[in-house]
C-alpha positions in Angstrom: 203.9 87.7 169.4 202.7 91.3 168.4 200.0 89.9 166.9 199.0 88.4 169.9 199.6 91.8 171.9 197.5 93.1 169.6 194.5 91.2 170.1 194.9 91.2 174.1 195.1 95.1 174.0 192.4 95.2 171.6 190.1 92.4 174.1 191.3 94.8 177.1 190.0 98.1 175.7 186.8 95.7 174.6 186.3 94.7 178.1 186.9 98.2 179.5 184.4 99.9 177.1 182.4 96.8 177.9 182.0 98.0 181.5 181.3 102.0 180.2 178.1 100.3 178.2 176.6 98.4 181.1 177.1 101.9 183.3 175.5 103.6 180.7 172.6 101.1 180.2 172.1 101.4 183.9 171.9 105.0 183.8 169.1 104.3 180.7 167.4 102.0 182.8 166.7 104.1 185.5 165.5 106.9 183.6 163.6 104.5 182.0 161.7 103.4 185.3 161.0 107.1 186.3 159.3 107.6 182.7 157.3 104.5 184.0 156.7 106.1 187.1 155.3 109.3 185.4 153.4 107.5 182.9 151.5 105.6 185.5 151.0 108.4 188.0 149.8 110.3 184.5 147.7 107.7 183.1 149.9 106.8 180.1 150.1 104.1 178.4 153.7 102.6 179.2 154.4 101.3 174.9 154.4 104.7 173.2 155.0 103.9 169.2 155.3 107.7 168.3 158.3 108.1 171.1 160.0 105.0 170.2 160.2 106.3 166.2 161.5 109.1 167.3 163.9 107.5 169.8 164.8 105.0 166.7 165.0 108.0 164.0 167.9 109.7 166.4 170.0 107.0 167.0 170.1 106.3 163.4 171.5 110.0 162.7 173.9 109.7 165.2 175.0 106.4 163.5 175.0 107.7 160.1 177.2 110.4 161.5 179.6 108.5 162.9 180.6 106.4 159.5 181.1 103.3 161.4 180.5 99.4 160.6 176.7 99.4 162.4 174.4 99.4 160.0 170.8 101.2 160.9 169.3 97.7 160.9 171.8 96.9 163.2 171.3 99.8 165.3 167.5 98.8 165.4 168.0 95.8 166.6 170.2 96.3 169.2 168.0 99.2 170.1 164.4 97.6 170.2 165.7 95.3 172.6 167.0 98.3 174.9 163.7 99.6 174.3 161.7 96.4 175.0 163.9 95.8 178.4 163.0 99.8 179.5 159.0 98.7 178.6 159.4 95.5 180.7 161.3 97.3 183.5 158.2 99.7 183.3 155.8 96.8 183.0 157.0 95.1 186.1 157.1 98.1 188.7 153.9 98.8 187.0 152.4 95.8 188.3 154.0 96.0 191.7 152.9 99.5 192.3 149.3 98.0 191.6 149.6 94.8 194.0 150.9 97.5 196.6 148.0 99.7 196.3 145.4 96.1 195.9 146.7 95.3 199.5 146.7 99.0 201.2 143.2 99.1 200.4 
């Protein structure tokens, strides 16, 4: 029976730390979408390789700092795709804002 305390408690704080990631990957997401924003009004090209080392290189420290069970290929994994999602939420309002301006014109 404690066992099986345990592993609800343990699925409980999973599920509540579940719902601070998704808040948090919102939060990235929209931040994301503003870069867009500036990058287009700027001219920029939305995949920057240089940023996304960097952005890779950081996360990896913090990893490595925190002495945990993710490994830094796991960390890049999980990470590209954030990455790839923030470069398709770019992508997409990208090609809106174009349409718009196609059919103001």
């Amino acid at each position: 029976m404690a066992e099986e305390l345990s592993l609800e408690s343990l699925r409980d704080e999973i599920d509540k730390l579940d719902e601070v990631i998704v808040r948090l990957l919102d939060r990235r997401a929209r931040c994301a979408f503003a870069v867009g924003r500036l990058k287009q009004a700027q001219g920029l090209n939305i995949y920057e390789p240089g940023r996304e080392k960097v952005v890779m290189a950081h996360v990896k420290e913090v990893n490595a700092s925190l002495e945990g069970p993710l490994t830094d290929d796991a960390i890049e994994r999980l990470y590209e795709r954030i990455m790839d999602e923030a470069r398709r939420i770019q992508r997409l309002d990208g090609e809106r804002q174009t349409e718009r301006e196609k059919t103001e014109s």
